[in-house]
N, C-alpha and C positions, 0 to 999 in steps of 0.2 A: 484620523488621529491614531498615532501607531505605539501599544503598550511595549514595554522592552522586555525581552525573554526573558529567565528565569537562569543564573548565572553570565549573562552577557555582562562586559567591561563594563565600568559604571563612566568611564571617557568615551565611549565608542559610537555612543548613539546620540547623546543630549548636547548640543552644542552650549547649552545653559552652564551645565555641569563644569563641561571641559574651557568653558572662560574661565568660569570661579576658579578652577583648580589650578590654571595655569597662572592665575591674580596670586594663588596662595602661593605658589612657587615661589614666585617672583616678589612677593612680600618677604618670603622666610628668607630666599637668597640677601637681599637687601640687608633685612636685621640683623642676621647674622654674620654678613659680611662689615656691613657698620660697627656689631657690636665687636670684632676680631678688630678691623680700626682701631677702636676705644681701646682694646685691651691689650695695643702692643703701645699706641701711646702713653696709656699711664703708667704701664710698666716702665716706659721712660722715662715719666716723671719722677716715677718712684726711686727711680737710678741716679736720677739728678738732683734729688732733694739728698740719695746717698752721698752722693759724691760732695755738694757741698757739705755736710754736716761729716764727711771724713778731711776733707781742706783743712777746715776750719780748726777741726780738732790736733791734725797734723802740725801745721802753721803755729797752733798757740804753744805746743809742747814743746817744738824746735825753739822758740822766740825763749824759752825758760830753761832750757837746758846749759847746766852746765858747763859744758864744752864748750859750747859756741859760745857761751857771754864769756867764758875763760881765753878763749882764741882771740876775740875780737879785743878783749881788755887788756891782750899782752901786745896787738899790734901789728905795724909790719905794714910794709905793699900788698899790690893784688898776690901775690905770687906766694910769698910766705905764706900769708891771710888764706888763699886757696889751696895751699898744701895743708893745710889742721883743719876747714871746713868740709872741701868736697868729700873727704871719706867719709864725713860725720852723715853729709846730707845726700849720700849714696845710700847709708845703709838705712838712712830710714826711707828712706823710697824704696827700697827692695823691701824692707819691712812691711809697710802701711801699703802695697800695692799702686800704688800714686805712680804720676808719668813724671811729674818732676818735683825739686827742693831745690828751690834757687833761694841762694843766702846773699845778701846784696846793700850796699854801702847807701847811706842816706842820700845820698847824689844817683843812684842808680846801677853804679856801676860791680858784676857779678862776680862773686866769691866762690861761686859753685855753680852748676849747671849738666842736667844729664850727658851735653854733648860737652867733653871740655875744649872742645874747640871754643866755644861760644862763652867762656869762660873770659874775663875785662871788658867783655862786652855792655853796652850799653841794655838796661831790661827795657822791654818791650810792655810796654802796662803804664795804667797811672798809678803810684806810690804815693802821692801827695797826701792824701788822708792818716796814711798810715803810717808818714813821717810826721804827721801831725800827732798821731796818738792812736788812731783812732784802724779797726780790724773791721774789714770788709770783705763782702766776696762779691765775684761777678764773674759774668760770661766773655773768652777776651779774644781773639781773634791771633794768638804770640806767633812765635817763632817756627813751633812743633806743630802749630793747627790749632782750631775753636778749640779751647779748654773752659771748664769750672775751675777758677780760681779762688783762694783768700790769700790776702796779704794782710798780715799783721806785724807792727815794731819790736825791734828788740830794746828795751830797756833797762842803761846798767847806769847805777846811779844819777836816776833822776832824768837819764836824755837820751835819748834814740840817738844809739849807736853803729844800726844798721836795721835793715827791712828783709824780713822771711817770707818767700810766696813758694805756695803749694799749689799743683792743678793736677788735673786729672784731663786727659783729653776727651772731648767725643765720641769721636769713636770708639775709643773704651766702652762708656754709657753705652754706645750704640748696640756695642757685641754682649755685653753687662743685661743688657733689656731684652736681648734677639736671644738668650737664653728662655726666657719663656714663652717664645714661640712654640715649639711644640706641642706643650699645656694647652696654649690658646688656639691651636688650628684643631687639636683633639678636641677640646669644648665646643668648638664652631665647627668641625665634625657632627660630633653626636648631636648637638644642636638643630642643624641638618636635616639629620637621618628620620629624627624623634617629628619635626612639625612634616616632612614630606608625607612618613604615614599618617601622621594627622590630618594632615588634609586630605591624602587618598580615602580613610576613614569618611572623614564629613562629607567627600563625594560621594560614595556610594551612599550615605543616610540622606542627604540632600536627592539624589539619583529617585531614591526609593518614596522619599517623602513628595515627589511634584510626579511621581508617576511617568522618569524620563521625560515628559511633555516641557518644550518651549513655551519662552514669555509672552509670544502671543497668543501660544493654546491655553493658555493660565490663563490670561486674560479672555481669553473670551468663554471659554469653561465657567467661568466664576459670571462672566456678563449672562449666560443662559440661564445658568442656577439661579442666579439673584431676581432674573426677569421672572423663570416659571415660579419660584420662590414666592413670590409678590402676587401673581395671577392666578394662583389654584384659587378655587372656590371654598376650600378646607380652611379650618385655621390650622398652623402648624406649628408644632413645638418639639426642641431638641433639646434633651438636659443629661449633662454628662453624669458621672457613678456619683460625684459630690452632691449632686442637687442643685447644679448652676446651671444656667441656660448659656446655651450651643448657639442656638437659632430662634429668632421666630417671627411669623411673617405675620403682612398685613393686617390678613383677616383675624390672624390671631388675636391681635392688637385689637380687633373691631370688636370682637366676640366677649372680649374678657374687659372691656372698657379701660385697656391704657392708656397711657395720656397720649404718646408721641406715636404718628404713624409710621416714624423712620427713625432710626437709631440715630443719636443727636448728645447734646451736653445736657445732662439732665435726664435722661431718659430711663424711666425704671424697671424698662427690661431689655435693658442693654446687656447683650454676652458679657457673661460672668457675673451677674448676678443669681443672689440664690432666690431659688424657685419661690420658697417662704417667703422671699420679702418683697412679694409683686404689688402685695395691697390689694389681690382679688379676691374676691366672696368665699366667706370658709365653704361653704359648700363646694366652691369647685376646688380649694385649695385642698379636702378634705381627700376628693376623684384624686387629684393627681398626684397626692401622696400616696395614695393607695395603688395607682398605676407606676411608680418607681419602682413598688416591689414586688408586682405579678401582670401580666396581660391584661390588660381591659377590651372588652369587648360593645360599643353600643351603650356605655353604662351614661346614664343620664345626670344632666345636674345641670342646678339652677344657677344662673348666672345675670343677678339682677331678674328683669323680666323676662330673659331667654329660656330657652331651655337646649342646653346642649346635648349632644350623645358624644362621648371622650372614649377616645381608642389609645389604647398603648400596646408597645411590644417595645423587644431589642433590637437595638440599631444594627447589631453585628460586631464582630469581633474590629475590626477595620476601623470601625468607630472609637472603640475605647470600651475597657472595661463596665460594664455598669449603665451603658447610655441607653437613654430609652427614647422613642418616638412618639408622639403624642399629637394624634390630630382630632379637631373640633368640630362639630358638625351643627349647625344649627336647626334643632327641630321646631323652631316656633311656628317658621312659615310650614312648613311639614305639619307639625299639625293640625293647624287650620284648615289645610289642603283634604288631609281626611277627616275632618269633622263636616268639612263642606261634603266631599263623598259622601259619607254616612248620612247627610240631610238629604242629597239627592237623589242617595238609595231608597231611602223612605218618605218620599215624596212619591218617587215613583213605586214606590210598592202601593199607600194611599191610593192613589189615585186609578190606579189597576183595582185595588177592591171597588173605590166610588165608581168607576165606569162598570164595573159587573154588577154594582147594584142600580146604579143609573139603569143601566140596561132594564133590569127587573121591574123598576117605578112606573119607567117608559110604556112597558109592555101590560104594567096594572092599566097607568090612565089608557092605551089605543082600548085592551077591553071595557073601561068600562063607557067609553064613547061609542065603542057601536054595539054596546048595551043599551044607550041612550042615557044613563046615570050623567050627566054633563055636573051633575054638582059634587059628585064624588070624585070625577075625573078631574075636576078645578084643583079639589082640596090636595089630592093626592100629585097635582102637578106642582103646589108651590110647597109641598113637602118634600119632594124631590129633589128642589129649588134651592131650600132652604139646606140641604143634606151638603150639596153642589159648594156652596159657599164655605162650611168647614169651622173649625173653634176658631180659626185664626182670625177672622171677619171682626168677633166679636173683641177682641184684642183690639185689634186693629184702630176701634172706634174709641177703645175706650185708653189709648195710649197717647200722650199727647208729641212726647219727641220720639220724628220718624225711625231712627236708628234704634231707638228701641221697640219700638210700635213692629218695624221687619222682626227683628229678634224674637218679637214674644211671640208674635205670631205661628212661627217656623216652632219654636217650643210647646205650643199649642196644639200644633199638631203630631209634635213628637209623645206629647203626654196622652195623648187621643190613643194614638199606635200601642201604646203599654198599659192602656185605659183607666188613665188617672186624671184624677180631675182635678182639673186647672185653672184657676181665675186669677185674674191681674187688675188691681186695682190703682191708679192714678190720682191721686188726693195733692198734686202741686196745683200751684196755686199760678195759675197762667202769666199772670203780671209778675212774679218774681223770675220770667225763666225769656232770657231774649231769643226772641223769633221761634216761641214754644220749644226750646229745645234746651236740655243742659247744657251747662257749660263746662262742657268734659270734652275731650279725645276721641271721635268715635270710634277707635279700639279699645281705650279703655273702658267704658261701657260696654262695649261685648265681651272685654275680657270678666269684668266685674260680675255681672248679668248671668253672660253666660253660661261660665262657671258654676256660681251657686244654682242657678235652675238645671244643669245638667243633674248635678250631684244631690237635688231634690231630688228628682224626678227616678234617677240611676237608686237611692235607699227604699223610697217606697214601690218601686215595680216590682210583680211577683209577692207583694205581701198581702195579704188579707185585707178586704175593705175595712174601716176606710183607706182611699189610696188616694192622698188628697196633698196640692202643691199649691201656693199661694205666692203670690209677687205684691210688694206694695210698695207704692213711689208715692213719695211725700218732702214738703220743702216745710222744715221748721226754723225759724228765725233765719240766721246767716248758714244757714248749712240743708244739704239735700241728703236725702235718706232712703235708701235702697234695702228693703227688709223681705228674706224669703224664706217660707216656712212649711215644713214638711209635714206628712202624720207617720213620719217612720219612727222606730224604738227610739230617737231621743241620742243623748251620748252623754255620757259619763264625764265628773267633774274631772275626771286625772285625764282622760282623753280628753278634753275639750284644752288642755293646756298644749298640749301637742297637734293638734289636727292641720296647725298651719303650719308645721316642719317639713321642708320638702323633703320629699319619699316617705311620709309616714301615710298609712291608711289601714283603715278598720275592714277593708276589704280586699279581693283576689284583685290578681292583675288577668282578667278575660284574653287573652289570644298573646301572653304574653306581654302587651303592650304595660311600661309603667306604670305605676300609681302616686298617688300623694304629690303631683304637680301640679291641680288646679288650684288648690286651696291657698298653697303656698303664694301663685301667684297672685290669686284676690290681695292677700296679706298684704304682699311687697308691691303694687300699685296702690292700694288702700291709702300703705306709707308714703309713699310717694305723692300724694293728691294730699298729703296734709291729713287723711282723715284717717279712721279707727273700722276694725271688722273687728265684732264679737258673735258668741253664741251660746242661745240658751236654750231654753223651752218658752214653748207658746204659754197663752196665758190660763190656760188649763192645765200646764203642768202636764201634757203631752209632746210627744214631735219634737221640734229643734227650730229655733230661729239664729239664723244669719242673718246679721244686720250689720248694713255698710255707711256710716256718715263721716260726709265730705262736706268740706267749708265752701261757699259757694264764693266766687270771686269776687272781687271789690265791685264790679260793672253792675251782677246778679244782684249782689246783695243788697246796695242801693235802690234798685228798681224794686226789690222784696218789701223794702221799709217804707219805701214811697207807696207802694197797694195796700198795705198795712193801717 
């Protein structure tokens, strides 16, 4: 695909270009040669509307003159009769510029005539109306060629005594009209001049704006864009200096829960809509106003249950004033991914101390067997045993759905690792819960769960005994109740009102990574399941309880009321 130099013909290279331009040529030739048409014919007409309305006027003044009703009312043959009219109806023909004044007897026969040959002559026309009474005009084919005529009566007491006709010829009008030719080839000149560089103009902006590139390199430029467009794994978003949207693709659609996955009738984030009025979560609507008017970097935000990182910068000048690029990144599975690291880490760190202390237990019971101690070597072998097994065992037993039961376990031994003590207590009621198990999502119970036991366990590590985290599951009436409660300092009634705003937290962010996104999510699945997260203090008026109740389904809650 080949860019076009930089001063090259804006004809020279694009055959795209140089069709259009030669379409405009050949459009402005046309209009302007039609419109030079138009504007010598109606100059015609306008000559010919003159001429009649000078006949007319001519014909009716002779018909009333004087002279002529005087001539005609004293008498005489043609010959007398044309010796007193023709000089009458010479000199107003030379007057009025007219080609003829024929004066002429109710019978037809002429009293005058430009040629006086043609003078007793029979007129050439039809008189009959105008022997009647009655002043007409029309277009007639005479003696001297096509003329504009009127013929109108003379009447001298009371009765058409003779018939006056005035014409103008044709050709006259013709030369009369072809006077403003020049006018009209000069407009249709510069008329011309004005649309060619016009169009020279829109070629080169046309040229510049397709990048000299053919309608099949546009079309398939645009088929790649649109394909990788659709296929990145990013969500992407383009929003010009106004705040309207450019572009946006798929995932974008996915990540920010639009309605439509392709631009369509209806669609409300269809280009040229403004950014404001997508209908997505103030929080991220909050990112991407703030990314309009500086670089974002990795900045996080909550998106329903996701959790994005939104990067912004400028599109570039090429783009447009103002335009900024906006892509979406989704951390949810990302952080799972390092949460699971971080649990595998300290799994295997665990299990590196229990094998070094294994090792030690080992080498107590071999001494004290060939000591011969066999009852001390026993004890000391299922202490070992019991070591081997972990907090998690005892979780394990005492949880009755498995997705939690793995959960608490794995947190068991993370509160072991920061040496807090941990108990999980199960108080549902096995008949309200089908196949021992909630009746939730099992992500939404790791999110719910895991979350608040992180954020237990993360407030009291590092503080002073006691260092003490508690979990309790419980089914009261139609609803199941998830309550965890810490011995850490507690939290203040003004912070307890914000603690589930995403990005707000009472603490640092450790290795840079965000803060204030678990909380937020408990909140917004909480809402989502129908039910409520609050927090208080335990019933000593120590520590902090987060407590989660969820309506249990119609299915659960029946089977609750039937054990009941």
């Amino acid at each position: 695909m080949r860019l076009p130099f930089r001063g090259e013909s804006p004809l020279r290279r694009s055959r795209l270009v140089r069709r259009l331009f030669v379409l405009q040529v050949v459009t402005i030739l046309l209009t302007v040669g039609g419109l030079a048409v138009l504007g010598v014919y109606g100059a015609r007409e306008l000559e010919h509307d003159a001429a009649a309305r000078l006949t007319r006027a001519t014909a009716l003044s002779v018909a009333v003159d004087p002279e002529v009703v005087g001539a005609l009312r004293a008498g005489g043959d043609v010959p007398a009769l044309s010796a007193r009219l023709q000089p009458v109806a010479e000199r107003v023909r030379t007057a009025t510029g007219t080609s003829f004044v024929v004066v002429m007897s109710p019978e037809g026969v002429r009293y005058s005539h430009y040629n006086p040959e043609r003078i007793g002559g029979i007129y050439q026309g039809e008189i009959a109306p105008a022997v009647a009474g009655r002043t007409y005009t029309e277009l007639y084919p005479g003696t001297l060629g096509p003329s504009v005529r009127t013929v109108t009566p003379v009447v001298d007491r009371g009765r058409v005594v003779a018939v006056v006709s005035v014409g103008v010829l044709q050709t006259r009008i013709s030369d009369l009209a072809f006077r403003w030719l020049p006018a009209i080839a000069a407009a249709a000149g510069v008329a011309l001049l004005i649309g060619l560089g016009l169009a020279v103009l829109l070629a080169r902006r046309l040229r510049r704006q397709t990048l000299g590139l053919e309608p099949d390199e546009i079309t398939a430029a645009y088929t790649h864009h649109d394909a990788v467009l659709h296929a990145v794994g990013e969500g992407l978003l383009v929003v010009d200096g106004g705040g309207r949207l450019v572009v946006v693709n798929a995932e974008a659609r996915r990540l920010l829960a639009l309605a439509a996955a392709r631009p369509g009738p209806g669609d409300p984030a269809e280009p040229g809509r403004p950014l404001a009025g997508l209908g997505i979560d103030p929080a991220v609507q909050a990112v991407l106003a703030r990314g309009l008017r500086e670089d974002l970097r990795d900045e996080p935000a909550l998106a329903g249950e996701r959790v994005l990182l939104v990067n912004s910068r400028h599109a570039g000048p090429a783009a447009g004033p103002g335009t900024r690029v906006f892509t979406l990144r989704d951390r949810t599975e990302l952080a799972g991914a390092l949460r699971e690291r971080d649990d595998a880490r300290g799994k295997v760190d665990a299990l590196s101390g229990q094998a070094h202390e294994f090792a030690n237990r080992l080498q107590t019971v071999l001494t004290l067997i060939e000591l011969g101690d066999t009852t001390d070597a026993a004890a000391a072998g299922s202490a070992a045993l019991d070591r081997t097994r972990g907090p998690g065992s005892r979780v394990v037993a005492e949880v009755l759905d498995p997705v939690l039961a793995a959960l608490l376990a794995d947190k068991a031994w993370l509160a072991a690792e920061h040496d807090v003590t941990f108990t999980v207590t199960d108080a549902c009621d096995p008949d309200a819960l089908p196949d021992l198990r909630l009746p939730f999502a099992a992500d939404d119970l790791v999110s719910l769960v895991g979350n608040l036991v992180d954020n237990a366990i993360e407030v009291v590590a590092g503080r002073d005994a006691p260092r003490e985290v508690a979990v309790t599951l419980r089914t009261t009436g139609a609803r199941a109740v998830i309550a965890v409660d810490d011995s850490g300092p507690g939290v203040p009634e003004e912070t307890a009102r914000e603690l589930f705003t995403f990005g707000f937290s009472t603490r640092g962010a450790p290795g840079g990574r965000p803060r204030g996104i678990g909380l937020a999510l408990v909140d917004r699945i909480a809402r989502r399941l129908g039910g409520t997260v609050t927090v208080g203090a335990r019933s000593d008026g120590t520590g902090t309880v987060f407590t989660v109740s969820l309506p249990l389904p119609p299915a659960a809650d029946a089977r609750h009321d039937g054990g009941t």
